[in-house]
KOLBATOR-838102 format. One record per residue (C-alpha): z negated, x negated, y. Coordinates in nm, 4 decimals, padded with zeros to 6 digits. Example, Ala and Ser with C-alpha at 12.3 -4.5 7.8 and 13.67 -1.06 7.14 Angstrom:
BEGIN
@Z: -00.7800 | X: -01.2300 | Y: -00.4500
@Z: -00.7140 | X: -01.3670 | Y: -00.1060
! end
This chain:
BEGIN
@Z: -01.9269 | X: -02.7299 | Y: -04.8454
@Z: -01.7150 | X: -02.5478 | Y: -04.5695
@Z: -01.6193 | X: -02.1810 | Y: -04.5871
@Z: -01.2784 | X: -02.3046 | Y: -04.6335
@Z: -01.3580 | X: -02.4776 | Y: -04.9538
@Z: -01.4327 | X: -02.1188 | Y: -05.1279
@Z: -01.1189 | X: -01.9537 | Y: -05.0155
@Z: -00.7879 | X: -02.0153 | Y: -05.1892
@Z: -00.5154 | X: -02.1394 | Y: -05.0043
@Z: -00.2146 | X: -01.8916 | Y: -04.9241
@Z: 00.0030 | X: -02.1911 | Y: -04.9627
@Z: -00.0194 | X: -02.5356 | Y: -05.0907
@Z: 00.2360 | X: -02.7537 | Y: -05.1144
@Z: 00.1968 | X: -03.0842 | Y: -05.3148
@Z: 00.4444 | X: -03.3857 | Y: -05.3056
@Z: 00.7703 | X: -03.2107 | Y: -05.2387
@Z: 01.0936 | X: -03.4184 | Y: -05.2500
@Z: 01.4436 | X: -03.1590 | Y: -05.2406
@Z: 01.8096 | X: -03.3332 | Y: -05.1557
@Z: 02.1087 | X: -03.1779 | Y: -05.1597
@Z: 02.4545 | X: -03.3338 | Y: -05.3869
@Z: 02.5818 | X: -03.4373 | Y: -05.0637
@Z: 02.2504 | X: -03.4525 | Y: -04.8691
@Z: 01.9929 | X: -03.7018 | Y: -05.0156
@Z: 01.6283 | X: -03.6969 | Y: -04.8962
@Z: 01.6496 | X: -03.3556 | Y: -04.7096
@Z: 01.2655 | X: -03.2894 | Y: -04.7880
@Z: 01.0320 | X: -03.6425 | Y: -04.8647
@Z: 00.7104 | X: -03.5935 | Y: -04.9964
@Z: 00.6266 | X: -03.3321 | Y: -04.7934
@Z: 00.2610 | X: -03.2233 | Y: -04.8268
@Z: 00.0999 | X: -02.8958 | Y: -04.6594
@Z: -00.1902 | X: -02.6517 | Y: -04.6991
@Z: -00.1858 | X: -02.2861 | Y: -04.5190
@Z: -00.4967 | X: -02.0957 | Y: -04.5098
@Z: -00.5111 | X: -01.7034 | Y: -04.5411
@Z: -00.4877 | X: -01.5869 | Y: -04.1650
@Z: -00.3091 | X: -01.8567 | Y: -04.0435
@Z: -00.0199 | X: -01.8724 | Y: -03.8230
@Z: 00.1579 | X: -02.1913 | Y: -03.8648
@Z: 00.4962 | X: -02.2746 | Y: -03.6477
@Z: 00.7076 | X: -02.5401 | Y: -03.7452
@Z: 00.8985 | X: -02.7276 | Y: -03.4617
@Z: 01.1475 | X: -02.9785 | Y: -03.5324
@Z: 01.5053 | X: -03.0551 | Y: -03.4399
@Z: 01.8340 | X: -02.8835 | Y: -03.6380
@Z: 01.9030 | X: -03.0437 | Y: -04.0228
@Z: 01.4907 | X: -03.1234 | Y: -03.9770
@Z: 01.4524 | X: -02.9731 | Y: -04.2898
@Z: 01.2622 | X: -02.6149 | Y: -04.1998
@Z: 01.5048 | X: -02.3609 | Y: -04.3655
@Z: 01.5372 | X: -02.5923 | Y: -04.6627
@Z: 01.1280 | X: -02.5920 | Y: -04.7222
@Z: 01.1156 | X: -02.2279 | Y: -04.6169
@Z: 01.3872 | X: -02.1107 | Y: -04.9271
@Z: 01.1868 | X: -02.3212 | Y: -05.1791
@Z: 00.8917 | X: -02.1456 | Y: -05.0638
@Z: 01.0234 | X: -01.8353 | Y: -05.1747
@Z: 01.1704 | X: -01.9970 | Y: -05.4811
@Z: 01.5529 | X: -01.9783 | Y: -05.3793
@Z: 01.5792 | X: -02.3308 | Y: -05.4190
@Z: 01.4112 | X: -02.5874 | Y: -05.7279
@Z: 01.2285 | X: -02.8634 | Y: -05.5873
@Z: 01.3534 | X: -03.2019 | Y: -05.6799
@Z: 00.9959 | X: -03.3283 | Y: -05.7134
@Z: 00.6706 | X: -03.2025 | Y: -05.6378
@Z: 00.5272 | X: -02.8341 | Y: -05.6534
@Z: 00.4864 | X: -02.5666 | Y: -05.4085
@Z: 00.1317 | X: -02.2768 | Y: -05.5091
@Z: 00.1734 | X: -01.9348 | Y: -05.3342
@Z: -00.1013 | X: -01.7056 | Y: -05.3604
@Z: -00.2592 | X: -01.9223 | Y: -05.6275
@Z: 00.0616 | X: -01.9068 | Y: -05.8444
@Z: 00.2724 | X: -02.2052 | Y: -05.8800
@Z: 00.6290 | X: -02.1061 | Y: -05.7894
@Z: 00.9190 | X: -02.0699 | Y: -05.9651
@Z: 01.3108 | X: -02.0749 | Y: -05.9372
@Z: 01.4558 | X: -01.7537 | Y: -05.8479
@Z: 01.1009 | X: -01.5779 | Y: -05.9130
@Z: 01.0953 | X: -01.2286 | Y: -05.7328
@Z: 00.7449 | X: -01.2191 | Y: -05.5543
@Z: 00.7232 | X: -00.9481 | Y: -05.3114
@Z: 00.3941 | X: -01.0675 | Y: -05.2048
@Z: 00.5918 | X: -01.3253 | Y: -04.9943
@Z: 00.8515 | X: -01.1757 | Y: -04.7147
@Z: 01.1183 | X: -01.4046 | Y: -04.5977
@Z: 01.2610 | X: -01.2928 | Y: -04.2635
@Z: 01.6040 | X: -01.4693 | Y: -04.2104
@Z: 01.7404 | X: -01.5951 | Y: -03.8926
@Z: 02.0237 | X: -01.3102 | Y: -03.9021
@Z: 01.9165 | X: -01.0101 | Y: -03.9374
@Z: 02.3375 | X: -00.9327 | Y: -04.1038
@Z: 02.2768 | X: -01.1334 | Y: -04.3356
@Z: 01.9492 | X: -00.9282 | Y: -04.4580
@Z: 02.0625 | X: -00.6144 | Y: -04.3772
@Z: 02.3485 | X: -00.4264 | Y: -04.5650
@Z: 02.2760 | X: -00.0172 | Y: -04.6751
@Z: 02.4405 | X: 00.2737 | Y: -04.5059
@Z: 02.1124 | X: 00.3371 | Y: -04.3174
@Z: 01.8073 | X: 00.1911 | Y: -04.1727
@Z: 01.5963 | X: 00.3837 | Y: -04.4349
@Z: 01.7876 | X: 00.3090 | Y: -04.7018
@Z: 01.7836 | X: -00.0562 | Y: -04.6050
@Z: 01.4118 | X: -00.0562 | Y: -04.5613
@Z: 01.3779 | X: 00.1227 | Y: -04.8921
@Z: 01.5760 | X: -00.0860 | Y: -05.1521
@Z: 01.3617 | X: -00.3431 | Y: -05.2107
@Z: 01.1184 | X: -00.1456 | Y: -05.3183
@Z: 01.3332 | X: 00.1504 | Y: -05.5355
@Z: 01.3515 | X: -00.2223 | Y: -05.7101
@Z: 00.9494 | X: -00.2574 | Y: -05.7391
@Z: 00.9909 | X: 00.0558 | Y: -05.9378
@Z: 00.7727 | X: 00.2460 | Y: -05.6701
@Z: 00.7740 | X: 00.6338 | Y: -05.7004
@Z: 00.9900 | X: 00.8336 | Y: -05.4462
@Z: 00.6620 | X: 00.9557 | Y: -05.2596
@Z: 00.5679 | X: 00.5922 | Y: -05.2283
@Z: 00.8591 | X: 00.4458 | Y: -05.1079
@Z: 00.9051 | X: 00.7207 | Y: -04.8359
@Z: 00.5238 | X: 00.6415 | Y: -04.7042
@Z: 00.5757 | X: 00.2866 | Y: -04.7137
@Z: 00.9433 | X: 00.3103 | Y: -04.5391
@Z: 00.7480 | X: 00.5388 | Y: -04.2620
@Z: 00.4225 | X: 00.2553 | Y: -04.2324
@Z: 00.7066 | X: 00.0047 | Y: -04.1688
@Z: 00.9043 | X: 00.1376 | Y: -03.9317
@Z: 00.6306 | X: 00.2668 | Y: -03.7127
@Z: 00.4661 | X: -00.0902 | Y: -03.7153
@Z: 00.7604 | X: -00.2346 | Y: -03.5514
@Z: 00.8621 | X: 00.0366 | Y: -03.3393
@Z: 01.1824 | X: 00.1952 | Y: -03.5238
@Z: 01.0463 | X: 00.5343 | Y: -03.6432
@Z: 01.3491 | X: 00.7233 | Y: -03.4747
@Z: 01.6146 | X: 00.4548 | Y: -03.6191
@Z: 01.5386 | X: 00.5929 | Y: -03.9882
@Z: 01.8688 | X: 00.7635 | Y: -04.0114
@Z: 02.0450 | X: 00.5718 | Y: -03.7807
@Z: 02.3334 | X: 00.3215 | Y: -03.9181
@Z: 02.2918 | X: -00.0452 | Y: -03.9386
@Z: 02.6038 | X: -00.1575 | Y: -03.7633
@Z: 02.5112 | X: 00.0668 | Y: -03.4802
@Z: 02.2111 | X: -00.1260 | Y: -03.3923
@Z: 02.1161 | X: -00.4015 | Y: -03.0845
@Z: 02.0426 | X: -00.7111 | Y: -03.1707
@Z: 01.7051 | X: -00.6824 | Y: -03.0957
@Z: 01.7015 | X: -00.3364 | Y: -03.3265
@Z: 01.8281 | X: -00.5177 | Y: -03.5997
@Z: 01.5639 | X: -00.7809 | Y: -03.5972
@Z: 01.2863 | X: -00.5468 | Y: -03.5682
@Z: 01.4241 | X: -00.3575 | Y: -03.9191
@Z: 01.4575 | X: -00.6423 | Y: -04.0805
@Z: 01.1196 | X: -00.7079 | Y: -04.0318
@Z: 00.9959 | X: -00.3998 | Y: -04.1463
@Z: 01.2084 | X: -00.4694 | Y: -04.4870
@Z: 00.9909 | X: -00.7674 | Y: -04.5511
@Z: 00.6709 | X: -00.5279 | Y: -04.4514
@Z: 00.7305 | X: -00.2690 | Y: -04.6442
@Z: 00.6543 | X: -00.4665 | Y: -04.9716
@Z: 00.3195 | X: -00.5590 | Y: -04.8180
@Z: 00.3630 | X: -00.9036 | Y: -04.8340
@Z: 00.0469 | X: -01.1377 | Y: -04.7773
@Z: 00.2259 | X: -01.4223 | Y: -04.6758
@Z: 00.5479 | X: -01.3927 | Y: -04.4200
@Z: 00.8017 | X: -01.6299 | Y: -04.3208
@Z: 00.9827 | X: -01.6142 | Y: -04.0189
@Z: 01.3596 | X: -01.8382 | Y: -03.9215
@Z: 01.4094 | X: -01.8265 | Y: -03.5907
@Z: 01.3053 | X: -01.4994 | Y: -03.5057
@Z: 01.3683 | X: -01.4559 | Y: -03.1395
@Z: 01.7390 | X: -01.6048 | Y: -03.1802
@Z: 01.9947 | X: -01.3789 | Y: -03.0006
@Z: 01.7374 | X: -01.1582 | Y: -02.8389
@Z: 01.7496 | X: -01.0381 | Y: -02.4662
@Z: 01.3654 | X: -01.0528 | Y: -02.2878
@Z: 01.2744 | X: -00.7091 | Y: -02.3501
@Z: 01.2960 | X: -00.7531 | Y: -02.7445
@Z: 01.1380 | X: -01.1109 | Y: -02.7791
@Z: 00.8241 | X: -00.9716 | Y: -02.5677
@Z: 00.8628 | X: -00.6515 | Y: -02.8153
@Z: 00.8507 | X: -00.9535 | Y: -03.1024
@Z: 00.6038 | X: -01.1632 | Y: -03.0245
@Z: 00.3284 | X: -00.8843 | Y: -02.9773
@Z: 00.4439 | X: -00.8036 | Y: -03.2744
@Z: 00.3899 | X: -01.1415 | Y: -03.3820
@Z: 00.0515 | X: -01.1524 | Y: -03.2543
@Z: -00.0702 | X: -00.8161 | Y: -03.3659
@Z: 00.0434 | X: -00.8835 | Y: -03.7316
@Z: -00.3046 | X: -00.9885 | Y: -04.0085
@Z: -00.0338 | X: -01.1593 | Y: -04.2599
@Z: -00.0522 | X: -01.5211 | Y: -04.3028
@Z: 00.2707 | X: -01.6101 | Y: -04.1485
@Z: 00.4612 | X: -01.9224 | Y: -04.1282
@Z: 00.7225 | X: -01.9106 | Y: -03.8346
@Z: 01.0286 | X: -02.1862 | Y: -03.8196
@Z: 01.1389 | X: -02.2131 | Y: -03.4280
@Z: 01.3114 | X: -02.3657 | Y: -03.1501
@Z: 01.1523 | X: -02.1109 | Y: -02.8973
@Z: 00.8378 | X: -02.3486 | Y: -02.8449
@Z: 00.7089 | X: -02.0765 | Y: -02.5892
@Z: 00.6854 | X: -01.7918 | Y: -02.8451
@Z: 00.5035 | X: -02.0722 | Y: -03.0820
@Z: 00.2443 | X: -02.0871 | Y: -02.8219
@Z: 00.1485 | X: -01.7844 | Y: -02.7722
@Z: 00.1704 | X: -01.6548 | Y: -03.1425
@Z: 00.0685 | X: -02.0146 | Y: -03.3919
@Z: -00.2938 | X: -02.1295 | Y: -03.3789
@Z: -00.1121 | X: -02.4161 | Y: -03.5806
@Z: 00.1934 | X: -02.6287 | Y: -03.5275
@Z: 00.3326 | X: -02.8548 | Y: -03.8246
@Z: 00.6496 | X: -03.1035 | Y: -03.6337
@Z: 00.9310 | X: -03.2055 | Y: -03.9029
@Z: 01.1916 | X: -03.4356 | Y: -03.8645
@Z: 01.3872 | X: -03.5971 | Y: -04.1199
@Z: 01.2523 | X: -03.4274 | Y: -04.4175
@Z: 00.9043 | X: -03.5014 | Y: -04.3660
@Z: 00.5850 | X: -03.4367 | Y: -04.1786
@Z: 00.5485 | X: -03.5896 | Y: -03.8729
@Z: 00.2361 | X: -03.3964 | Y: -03.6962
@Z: 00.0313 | X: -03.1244 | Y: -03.7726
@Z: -00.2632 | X: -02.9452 | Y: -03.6002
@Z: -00.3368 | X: -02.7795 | Y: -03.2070
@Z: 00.0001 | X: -02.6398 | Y: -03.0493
@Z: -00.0879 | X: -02.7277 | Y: -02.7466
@Z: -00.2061 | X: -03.0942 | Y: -02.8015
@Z: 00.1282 | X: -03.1744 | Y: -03.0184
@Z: 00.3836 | X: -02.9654 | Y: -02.7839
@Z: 00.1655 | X: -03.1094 | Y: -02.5270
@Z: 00.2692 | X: -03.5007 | Y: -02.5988
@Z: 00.5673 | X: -03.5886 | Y: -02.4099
@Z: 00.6378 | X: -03.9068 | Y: -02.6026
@Z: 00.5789 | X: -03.7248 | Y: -02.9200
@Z: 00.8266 | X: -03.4326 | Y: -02.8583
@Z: 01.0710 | X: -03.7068 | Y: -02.7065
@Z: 01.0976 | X: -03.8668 | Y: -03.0357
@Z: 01.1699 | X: -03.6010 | Y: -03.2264
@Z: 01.4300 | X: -03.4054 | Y: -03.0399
@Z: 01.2028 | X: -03.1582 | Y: -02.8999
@Z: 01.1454 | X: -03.1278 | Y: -02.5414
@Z: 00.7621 | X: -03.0371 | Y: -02.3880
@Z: 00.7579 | X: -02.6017 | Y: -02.3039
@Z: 00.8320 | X: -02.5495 | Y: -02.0086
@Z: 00.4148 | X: -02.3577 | Y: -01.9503
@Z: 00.2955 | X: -02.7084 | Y: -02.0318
@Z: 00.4279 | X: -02.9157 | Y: -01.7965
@Z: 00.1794 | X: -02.9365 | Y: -01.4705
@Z: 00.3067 | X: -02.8008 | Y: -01.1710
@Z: 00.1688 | X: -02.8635 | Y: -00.8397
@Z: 00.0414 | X: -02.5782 | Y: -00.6339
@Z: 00.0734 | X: -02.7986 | Y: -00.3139
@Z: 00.4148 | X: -02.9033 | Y: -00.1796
@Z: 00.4758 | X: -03.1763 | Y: 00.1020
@Z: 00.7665 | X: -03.0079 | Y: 00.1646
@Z: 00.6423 | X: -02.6774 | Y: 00.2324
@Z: 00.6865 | X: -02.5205 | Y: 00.5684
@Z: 00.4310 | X: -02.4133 | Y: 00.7450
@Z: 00.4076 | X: -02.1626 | Y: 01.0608
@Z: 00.4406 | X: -02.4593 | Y: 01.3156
@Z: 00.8258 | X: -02.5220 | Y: 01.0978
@Z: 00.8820 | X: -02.0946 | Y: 01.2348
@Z: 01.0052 | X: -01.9981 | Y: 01.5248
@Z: 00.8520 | X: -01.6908 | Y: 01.6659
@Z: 01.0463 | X: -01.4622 | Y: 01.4449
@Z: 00.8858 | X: -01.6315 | Y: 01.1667
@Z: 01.2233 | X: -01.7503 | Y: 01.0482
@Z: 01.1866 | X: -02.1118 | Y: 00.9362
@Z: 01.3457 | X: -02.4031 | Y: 01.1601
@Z: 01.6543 | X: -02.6107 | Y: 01.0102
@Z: 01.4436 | X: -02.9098 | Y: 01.0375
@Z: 01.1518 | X: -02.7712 | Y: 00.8913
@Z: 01.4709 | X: -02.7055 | Y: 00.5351
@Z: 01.5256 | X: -03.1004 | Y: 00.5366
@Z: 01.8670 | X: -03.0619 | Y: 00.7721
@Z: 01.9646 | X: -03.2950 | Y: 00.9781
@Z: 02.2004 | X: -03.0997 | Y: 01.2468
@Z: 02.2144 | X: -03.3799 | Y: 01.5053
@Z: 02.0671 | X: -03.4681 | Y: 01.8599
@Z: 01.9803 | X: -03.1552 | Y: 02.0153
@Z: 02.1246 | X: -03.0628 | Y: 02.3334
@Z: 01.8871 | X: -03.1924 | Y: 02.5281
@Z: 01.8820 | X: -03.5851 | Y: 02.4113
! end
């Protein structure tokens, strides 16, 4: 027996089926297992069916068919479990107290956590992703990228073991997706991360599951599925942009017999055609 055979699952998802009144066959027997540890991105193209798996996850939404374990408990609807963090893909739509502490601090005054513990957890948080000196700062007067990082902390506060992640580098400027994905990377959770930024899947996932249509289309190396042009053609997705070979050798490049003794590169040596030179 492997080493994986003794350890429970963080997530196991068996025969899953979901549509919508006006939106049949959303999810279609959709059938997954996540191992503690693991970082799984999942790729696909918009109405794929990602947010819609993620919410049942959580329990937001019933299944149709099918069943969805978490933690070794099966899930069910509307079932508060702060042992699973959902991170949505706007941060306004998670965030809504006075201030960044109290934001960070609600969801567990609702745990029933003493005031002593909800102050040490807020502070743990906070520092983890960076926001310390926000604590007293309002929402509303946060970046972007501050926002994200707070609602992060939100979901870490409750010490989730397995965190889910919707598009978390959407609307951020460079500085704050780098600040992310170490994040990302640094982070022990078992996360599951739902996103169109294939170059921050790379470099954080160790897994890649692609979805289109409601169900599962490929699942295993990042690199080997992101890698297959036909494959990512298919399904909407296009190859990142670090995995597609570039040569280091151009038959176009000038070399010093293309200068002039300035070093300046010649017109002809650019490509241009400027006509019969003076002399014939």
């Amino acid at each position: 027996m492997s080493p994986e055979e003794f350890v429970e699952p963080a997530l196991i998802i068996s025969g899953l089926c979901f549509s919508y009144p006006d939106a049949p066959n959303v999810l279609e027997d959709v059938n997954l297992k996540v191992m503690p540890g693991e970082r799984v991105g999942l790729i696909g193209p918009n109405g794929a069916g990602k947010t819609t798996l993620f919410l049942q996850i959580c329990g937001l939404l019933e299944p149709s068919e099918g069943q969805i374990v978490v933690l070794g408990k099966p899930v069910k609807n509307r079932d508060f479990r702060p042992e699973v963090g959902l991170v949505f893909q706007n941060p306004d739509d998670q965030l809504f107290c006075p201030s960044v502490r109290d934001d960070v601090a609600f969801g567990l005054h609702n745990m029933g956590l003493s005031k002593d513990e909800v102050e040490a957890r807020v502070t743990e948080a906070l520092s983890t992703v960076g926001c310390l000196e926000l604590a007293d700062r309002p929402v509303h007067h946060l970046s972007e990228g501050e926002k994200r990082m707070v609602s992060i902390a939100d979901v870490l506060a409750m010490w989730p073991r397995l965190v889910i992640y919707d598009e978390p580098s959407a609307n951020l400027d460079i500085r704050s997706r780098r600040r992310l994905i170490r994040l990302l990377q640094a982070s022990k959770e078992t996360m599951l991360i739902a996103a169109h930024d294939l170059e921050l899947v790379l470099e954080v996932c160790n897994r890649v599951v692609l979805i289109d249509k409601g169900q599962i289309i490929a699942d295993g190396n990042p690199r080997e599925i992101m890698g297959d042009d036909r494959l990512m053609e298919n399904h909407g997705q296009e190859k990142p942009h670090s995995l597609v070979p570039h040569s280091h050798k151009s038959n176009n490049r000038p070399t010093f017999a293309d200068s002039d003794s300035r070093g300046v590169v010649k017109p002809q040596a650019r490509g241009l055609n400027l006509g019969p030179s003076p002399n014939g």
